[in-house]
C-alpha positions, 0 to 999 in steps of 0.5 A: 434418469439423470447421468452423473457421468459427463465429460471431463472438460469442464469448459463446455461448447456454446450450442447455436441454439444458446448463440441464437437466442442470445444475438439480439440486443435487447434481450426478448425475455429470460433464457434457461441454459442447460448442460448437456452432459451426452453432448457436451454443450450448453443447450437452450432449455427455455426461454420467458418473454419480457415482463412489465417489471423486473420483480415479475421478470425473476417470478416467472423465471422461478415459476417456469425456468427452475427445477428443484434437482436440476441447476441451470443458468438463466439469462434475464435482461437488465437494460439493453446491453446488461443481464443478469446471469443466475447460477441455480444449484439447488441442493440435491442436484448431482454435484457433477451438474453444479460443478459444470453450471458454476464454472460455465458462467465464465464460458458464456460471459467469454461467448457474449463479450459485448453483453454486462453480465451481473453474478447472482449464484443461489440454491433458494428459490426463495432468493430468486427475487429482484430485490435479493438480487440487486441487494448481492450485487450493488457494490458495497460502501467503504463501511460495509466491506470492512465490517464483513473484514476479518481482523487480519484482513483490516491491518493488512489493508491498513499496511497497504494503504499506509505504505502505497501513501507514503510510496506516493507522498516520497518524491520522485528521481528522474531518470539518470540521478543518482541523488536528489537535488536541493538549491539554497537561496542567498537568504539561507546561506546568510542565515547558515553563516550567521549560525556558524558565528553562534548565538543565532540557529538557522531554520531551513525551509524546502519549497517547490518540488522538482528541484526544491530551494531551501529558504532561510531564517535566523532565530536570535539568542540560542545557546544550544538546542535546548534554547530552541524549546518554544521557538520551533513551529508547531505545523511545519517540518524543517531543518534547524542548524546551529552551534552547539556548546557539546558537538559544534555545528550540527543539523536536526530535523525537525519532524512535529506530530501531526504534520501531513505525510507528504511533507514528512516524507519530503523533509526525510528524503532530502536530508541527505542533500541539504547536509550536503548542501550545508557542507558545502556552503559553510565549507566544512567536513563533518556535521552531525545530524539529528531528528526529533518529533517533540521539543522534550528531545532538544538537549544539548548533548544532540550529536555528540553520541555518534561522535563518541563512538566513533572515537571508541571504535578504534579501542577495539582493534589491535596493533594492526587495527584489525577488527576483534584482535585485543590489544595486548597492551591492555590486557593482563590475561588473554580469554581462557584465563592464563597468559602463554609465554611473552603474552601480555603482563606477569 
């Protein structure tokens, strides 16, 4: 009669027996190991000599080893330090049994750190075969793993990867800086004067990667940003400085569609530094700034919102320049629809 009964630890003993037959290196043959609910153990309950191929190997195992109602783990050598560790639980076992077999494989995986053990859990015989076992275990292709991918799972991992890309592709701070740093060589601080001049913009390259230099270059006869359409390059990031007719001296970077991600990255993370950099060689103290992926957006009117709010902001204020007090001088009524004594105009 089968006890379903059993003890209450669910990580069993090894018995010497099982410690035994599992010493030698290579394996003899296949090992059956059973849970011994009494003695709360595994126990060697068989064992199968080594056969001249792997598919006559599991044929002895299922014509031997395994009991339809009674789950096991058999052991069957692979190569001299590898096994395969099968999981029987056949249907109609007492589900104490299954619970205690399935979660004793970590158990005897622990017990034998220096053998590779292989996974293959099954409740068919019919699927005790070398050839269902090699086809479960085998690492899957890229394909394969995401076609067994739920929707949800896919744009997850698509998040993942873009983020960890562009985590890897941002440049680095060293230990101690507090912002990254940029040089500029004599040919970009000529250009950037020249653009200050007008007529001509400045095209700022970065190159090298622990302290970049910023090269330079003079594109001749603009008037504006909207006479740069044409003359930008197609493949390649860069900053572009120049005087315009609506905001003065400003700065955009230039992010084109279809340029690899790490130099996406780069250029965004060392705008700060290049307007710094700017600012300091052509001795100025405002320069704004902007960023654009098409030439449909180079219009002259770049730069000027941020200037623009910037001068209505203080309409806002009161007397006293506190944020959300009304001026009272433009107001004939104040909220609530009449004007207490001395408040605002009759």
């Amino acid at each position: 009669m089968m006890l379903i009964g059993g003890p209450t630890n669910t990580k069993l003993k090894v018995s010497d027996e099982v410690k035994a037959a599992l010493a030698s290196e290579p394996l003899p043959g296949a090992v059956r190991i059973d849970v011994d609910l009494k003695a709360e153990k595994l126990t060697l309950a068989g064992n199968e000599p080594c056969k001249s191929s792997q598919d006559e190997m599991f044929q002895v195992v299922v014509d031997s080893l395994l009991q339809d109602a009674q789950p096991c783990l058999v052991i069957i050598p692979l190569s001299r330090t590898e096994a395969a560790l099968v999981a029987w639980t056949p249907g109609g076992s007492p589900p104490k049994l299954r619970m205690l077999c399935a979660s004793s494989r970590k158990t005897v995986k622990e017990a034998f750190p220096s053998w590779t053990f292989k996974e293959y859990s099954t409740s068919d015989r019919a699927e005790v075969t070398y050839r269902a076992f090699v086809e479960a275990t085998r690492e899957l292709t890229e394909a394969e793993r995401r076609d067994a991918m739920t929707q949800e799972e896919l744009a997850e991992e698509d998040v993942k990867k873009r983020v960890a890309s562009e985590q890897a592709c941002a440049p680095k701070l060293m230990a101690g800086m507090a912002v990254l740093k940029v040089d500029a060589t004599p040919a970009f601080k000529e250009a950037l004067l020249a653009s200050a001049a007008g007529g001509q913009a400045c095209i700022g390259r970065l190159s090298g990667d622990k302290t970049p230099k910023l090269a330079g270059s003079v594109i001749a006869d603009i008037t504006g940003p909207s006479s740069l359409k044409g003359k930008l390059p197609a493949d390649e990031a860069c900053y572009i400085i120049l005087r315009s007719p609506e905001a003065g001296m400003i700065m955009i970077s230039w992010l084109p569609d279809g340029i690899p991600a790490k130099e996406r990255m780069k250029t965004s993370s060392f705008k700060s530094a290049v307007l710094q950099l700017i600012k300091r060689v052509a001795e100025i103290d405002e320069l704004p700034t902007a960023e654009i992926t098409e030439e449909s957006e180079l219009a002259d009117s770049l730069g000027v919102r941020a200037e623009e709010e910037e001068e209505e902001e203080p309409s806002a204020k009161g007397p006293a320049g506190r944020p959300g007090m009304c001026n009272a001088a433009r107001m004939s009524k104040p909220l609530g629809g009449f004007a207490l004594p001395g408040m605002g105009t009759k």
